[in-house]
N, C-alpha and C positions, 0 to 999 in steps of 0.2 A: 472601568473608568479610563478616559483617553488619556494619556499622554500630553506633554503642553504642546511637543510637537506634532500631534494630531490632533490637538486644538485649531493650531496655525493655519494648517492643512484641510481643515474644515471650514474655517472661518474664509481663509483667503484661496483656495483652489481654485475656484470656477471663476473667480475675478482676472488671478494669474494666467486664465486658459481664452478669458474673453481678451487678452491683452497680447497673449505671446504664444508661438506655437511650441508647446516641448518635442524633444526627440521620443522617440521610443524609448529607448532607455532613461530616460528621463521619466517619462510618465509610466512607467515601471517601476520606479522608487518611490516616484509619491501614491501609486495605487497599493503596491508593498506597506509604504511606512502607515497609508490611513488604516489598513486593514490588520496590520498584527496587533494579535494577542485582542484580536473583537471579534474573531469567533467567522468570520468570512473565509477563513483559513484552516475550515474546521477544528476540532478538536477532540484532546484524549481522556476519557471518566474509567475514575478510579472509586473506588466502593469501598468502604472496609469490612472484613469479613466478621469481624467482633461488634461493632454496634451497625454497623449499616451506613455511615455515614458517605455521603456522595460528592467527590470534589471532581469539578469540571477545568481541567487546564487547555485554553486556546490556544494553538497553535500562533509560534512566532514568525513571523516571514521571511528571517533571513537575509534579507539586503543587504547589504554593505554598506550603504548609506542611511542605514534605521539604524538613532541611537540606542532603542529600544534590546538590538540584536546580538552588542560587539562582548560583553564582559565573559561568556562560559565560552566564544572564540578566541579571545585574547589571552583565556588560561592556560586555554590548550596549546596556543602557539607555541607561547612563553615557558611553558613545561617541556615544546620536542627542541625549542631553541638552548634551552639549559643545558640538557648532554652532548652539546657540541663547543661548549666553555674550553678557551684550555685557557692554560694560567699565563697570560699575558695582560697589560695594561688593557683596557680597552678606552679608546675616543670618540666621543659624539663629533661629525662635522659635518653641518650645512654649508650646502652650495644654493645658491641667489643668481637670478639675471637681473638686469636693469627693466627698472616697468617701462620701460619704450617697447620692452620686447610683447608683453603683458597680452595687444591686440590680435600679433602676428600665433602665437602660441595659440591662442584661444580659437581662433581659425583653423588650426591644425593638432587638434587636441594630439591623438592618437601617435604622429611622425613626431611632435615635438616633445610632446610627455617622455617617450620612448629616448630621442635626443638627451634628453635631462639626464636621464637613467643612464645612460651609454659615456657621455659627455667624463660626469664625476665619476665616475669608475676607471674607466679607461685612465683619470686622470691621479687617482691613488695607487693605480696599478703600476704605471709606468717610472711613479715618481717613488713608490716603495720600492720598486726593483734595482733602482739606483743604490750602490755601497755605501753613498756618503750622507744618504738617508735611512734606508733598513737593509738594504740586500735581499731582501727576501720576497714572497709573495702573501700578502694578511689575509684576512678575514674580512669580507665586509656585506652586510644587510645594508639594504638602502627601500626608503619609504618615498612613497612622492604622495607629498602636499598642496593642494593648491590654493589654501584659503588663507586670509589673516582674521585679526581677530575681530574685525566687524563684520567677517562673510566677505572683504572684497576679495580680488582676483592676485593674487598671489602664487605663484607655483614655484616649489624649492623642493631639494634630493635632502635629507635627514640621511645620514649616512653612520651607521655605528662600525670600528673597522679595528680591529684587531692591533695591538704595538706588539706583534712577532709573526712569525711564519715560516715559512719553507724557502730556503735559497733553492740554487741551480743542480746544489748536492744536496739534496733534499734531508737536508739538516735543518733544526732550530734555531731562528734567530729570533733575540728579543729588544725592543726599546727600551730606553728610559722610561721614565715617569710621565715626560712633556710629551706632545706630540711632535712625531720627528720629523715632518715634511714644514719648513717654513711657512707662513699663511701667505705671503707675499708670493713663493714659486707655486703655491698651488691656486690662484686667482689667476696669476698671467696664464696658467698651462691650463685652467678651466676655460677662461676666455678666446684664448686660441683654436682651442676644437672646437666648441660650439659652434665660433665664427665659421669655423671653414668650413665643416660639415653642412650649416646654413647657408653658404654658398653654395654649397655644391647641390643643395635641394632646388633653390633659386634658380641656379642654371639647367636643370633638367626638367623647371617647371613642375615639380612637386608642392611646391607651396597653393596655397590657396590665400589670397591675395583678398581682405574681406573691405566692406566700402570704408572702415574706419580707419583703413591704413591702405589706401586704393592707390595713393601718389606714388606708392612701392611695384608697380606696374611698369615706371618707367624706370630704364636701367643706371640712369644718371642719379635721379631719386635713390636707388636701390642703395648706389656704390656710396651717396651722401650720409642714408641712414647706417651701414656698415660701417663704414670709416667713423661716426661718432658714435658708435659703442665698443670702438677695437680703444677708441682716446679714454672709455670709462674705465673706473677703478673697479672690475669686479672683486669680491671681497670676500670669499667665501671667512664662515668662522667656526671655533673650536669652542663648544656650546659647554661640555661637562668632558671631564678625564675623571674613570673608574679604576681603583684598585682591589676594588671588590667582589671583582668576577662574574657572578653571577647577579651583581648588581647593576649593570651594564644591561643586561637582557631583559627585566626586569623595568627598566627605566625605559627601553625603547619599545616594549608593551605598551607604552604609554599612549605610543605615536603611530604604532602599525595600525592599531585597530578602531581609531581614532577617527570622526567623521568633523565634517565641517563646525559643529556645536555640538553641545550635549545639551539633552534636558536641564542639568545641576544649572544652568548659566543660564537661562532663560526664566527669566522672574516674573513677570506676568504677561498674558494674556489676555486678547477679549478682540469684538469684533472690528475693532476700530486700529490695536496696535498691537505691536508686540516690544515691548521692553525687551533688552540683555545685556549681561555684565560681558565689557571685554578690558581686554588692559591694550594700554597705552604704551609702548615698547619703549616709547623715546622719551618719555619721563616719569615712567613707571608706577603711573599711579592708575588706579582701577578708573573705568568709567561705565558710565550708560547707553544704550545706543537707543534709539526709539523710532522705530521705522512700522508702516505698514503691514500688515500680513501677505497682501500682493508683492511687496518690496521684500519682505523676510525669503517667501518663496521663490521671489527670483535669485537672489544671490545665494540660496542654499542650491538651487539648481545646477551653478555654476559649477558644482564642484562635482556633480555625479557624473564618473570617468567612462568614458568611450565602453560598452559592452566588451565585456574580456579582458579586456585592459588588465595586468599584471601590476601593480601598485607598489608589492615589496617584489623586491629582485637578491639574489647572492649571486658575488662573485670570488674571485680569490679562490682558496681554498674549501670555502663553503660553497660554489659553484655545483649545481644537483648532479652534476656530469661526474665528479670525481672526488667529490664531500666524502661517501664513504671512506673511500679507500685514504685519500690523505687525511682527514681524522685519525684515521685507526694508528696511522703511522707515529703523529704527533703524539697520540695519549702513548704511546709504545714510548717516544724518545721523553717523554715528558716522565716517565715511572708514572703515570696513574692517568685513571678519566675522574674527573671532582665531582660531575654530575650526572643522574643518572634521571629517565624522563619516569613521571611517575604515573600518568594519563594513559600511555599507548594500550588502545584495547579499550580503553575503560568507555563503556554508557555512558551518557549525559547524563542521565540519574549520577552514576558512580561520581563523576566529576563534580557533581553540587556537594556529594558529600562530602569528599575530599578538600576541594577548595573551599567551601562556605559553611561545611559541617550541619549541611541543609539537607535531610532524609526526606526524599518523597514519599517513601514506604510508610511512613510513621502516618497516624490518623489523626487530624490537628482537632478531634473531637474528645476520643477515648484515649488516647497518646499510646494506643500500641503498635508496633511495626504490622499492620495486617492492612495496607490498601493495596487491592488489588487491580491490577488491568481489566478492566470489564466491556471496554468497545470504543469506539472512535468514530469520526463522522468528518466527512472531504469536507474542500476548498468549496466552496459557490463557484458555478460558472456563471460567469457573466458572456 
């Protein structure tokens, strides 16, 4: 049975393709999302060896952009993300550009995404290493987003980031309860790099300059649009503060593995539209959206990121470079590690049973653990 978002996908594909031309990548997620778990992707038969019984499971596709694919990834993350907790406050903080930037970004997915990512980091890094904020260097996981909640074009850093860490004497320092970097010093010092760095691509001719913001060719234009986003109030904010450790990783599960929509929010279908629930941020009330399956398709598209593209990043202390070693140190100074990963090694079988208490072994005919592996069968080439 399809999916509602293989519904979409069916109904409005070839309309969306007589209309617009997708990238590769791009039309790699919608051939992915129509084809998992419907058997184009072959699949794996299991037998039972007490009554006989035959269950055939399709092969999933994997994308990153199929809702279909994220929940036994997102276990897995969020179990090797757990034993690297230590007992500090932890804080949710998004960082936001002004949508003027919105066209220029979207033209340079790849250099500006990365920007994003580089931008708010550099800018917790610098401002926690200050004494009269933390002294120290945190923890931080960061997500890039680029959707809101009708599909439009949005791109923001989700940042979850540690309240302690390792000073210059590679000591333990912790925060408060609140988060310790003012939101005011951290908007002007996010605003400030961005800009300049955006400069500094501008003048080397890195940008890619698209016709919907083409007047940014000239340099007078250029210096006009800069100068009124250096005048904006960027605004980054402080979304949820955790005392609960492990509830922190847990909650940004939420968001790592998270695609433009989920099936849950997509309430009907058919050939003419696609209804879905989104909420309304600024007066927080749920609403409906009712747009075409053409139109569905193209603002889902918007969101599938550059091939390769790195999506979640760590820095700080959880940085891949040097994670182990200063881990090891902190659960040393700290008397204990709180968490330990419970996945690593484990089968995907293993993992459904663990997290969902779902036995594949088990025969959903005669209910004994006897299915066995009995053969498989490839992908279709197309």
């Amino acid at each position: 049975m399809l999916s509602k978002i293989q519904q979409i996908f069916q109904f409005g594909w070839n309309d969306y393709c007589s209309s617009f031309q997708p990238t590769a990548v791009q039309y790699k997620a919608a051939r992915s999302i129509m084809q998992c778990k419907s058997g184009a992707l072959g699949c794996n038969i299991q037998v039972c060896s007490d009554c006989g019984h035959t269950v055939i499971h399709n092969n999933s596709c994997r994308n990153r952009n199929c809702p279909n694919c994220q929940a036994v990834l997102k276990e897995i993350w969020i179990d090797a993300r757990k034993s690297e907790v230590i007992d500090t406050p932890y804080f949710h903080v998004v960082f936001t550009i002004p949508a003027e930037l919105n066209p220029l970004v979207y033209a340079n997915q790849e250099s500006l995404y990365a920007l994003l990512h580089k931008c708010s980091s550099e800018t917790l890094l610098e401002l926690a290493d200050d004494k009269k904020y933390l002294g120290a260097m945190p923890g931080i996981i960061q997500v890039l987003h680029t959707w809101g909640q009708t599909l439009n074009f949005h791109p923001h850093i989700h940042s979850i980031v540690t309240g302690g860490g390792l000073d210059k004497a590679m000591k333990l320092r912790k925060s408060g309860t609140n988060f310790f970097i003012p939101v005011k010093v951290l908007g002007k010092k996010f605003r400030g790099k961005f800009l300049s760095y955006l400069q500094a691509l501008y003048e080397d001719k890195k940008l890619r300059i698209s016709e919907s913001c083409g007047d940014l060719h000239n340099s007078f234009s250029w210096k006009e649009f800069r100068d009124s986003l250096y005048k904006k109030d960027w605004c980054p904010y402080i979304k949820e503060t955790f005392n609960g450790f492990g509830n922190a990783i847990e909650y940004l599960g939420r968001y790592t593995h998270r695609i433009a929509i989920t099936n849950t929010r997509i309430q009907s279908v058919s050939e003419a539209s696609v209804i879905f629930a989104a909420k309304n941020y600024k007066t927080g009330q749920d609403e409906t959206v009712c747009i075409s399956c053409k139109e569905f398709i193209r603002r889902f598209m918007m969101h599938v990121l550059p091939s390769g593209f790195q999506k979640i990043r760590y820095y700080g202390f959880l940085n891949n470079r040097s994670k182990k070693k200063k881990l090891a140190l902190i659960f040393k100074l700290q008397g204990h590690q709180r968490f330990r990963s419970m996945f690593t090694g484990m089968s995907v079988a293993d993992v459904l049973k663990a997290a969902w208490d779902y036995d594949i072994s088990v025969c959903p005919c005669c209910g004994r653990s006897s299915m066995r592996h009995a053969g498989r069968t490839y992908a279709l080439r197309h």
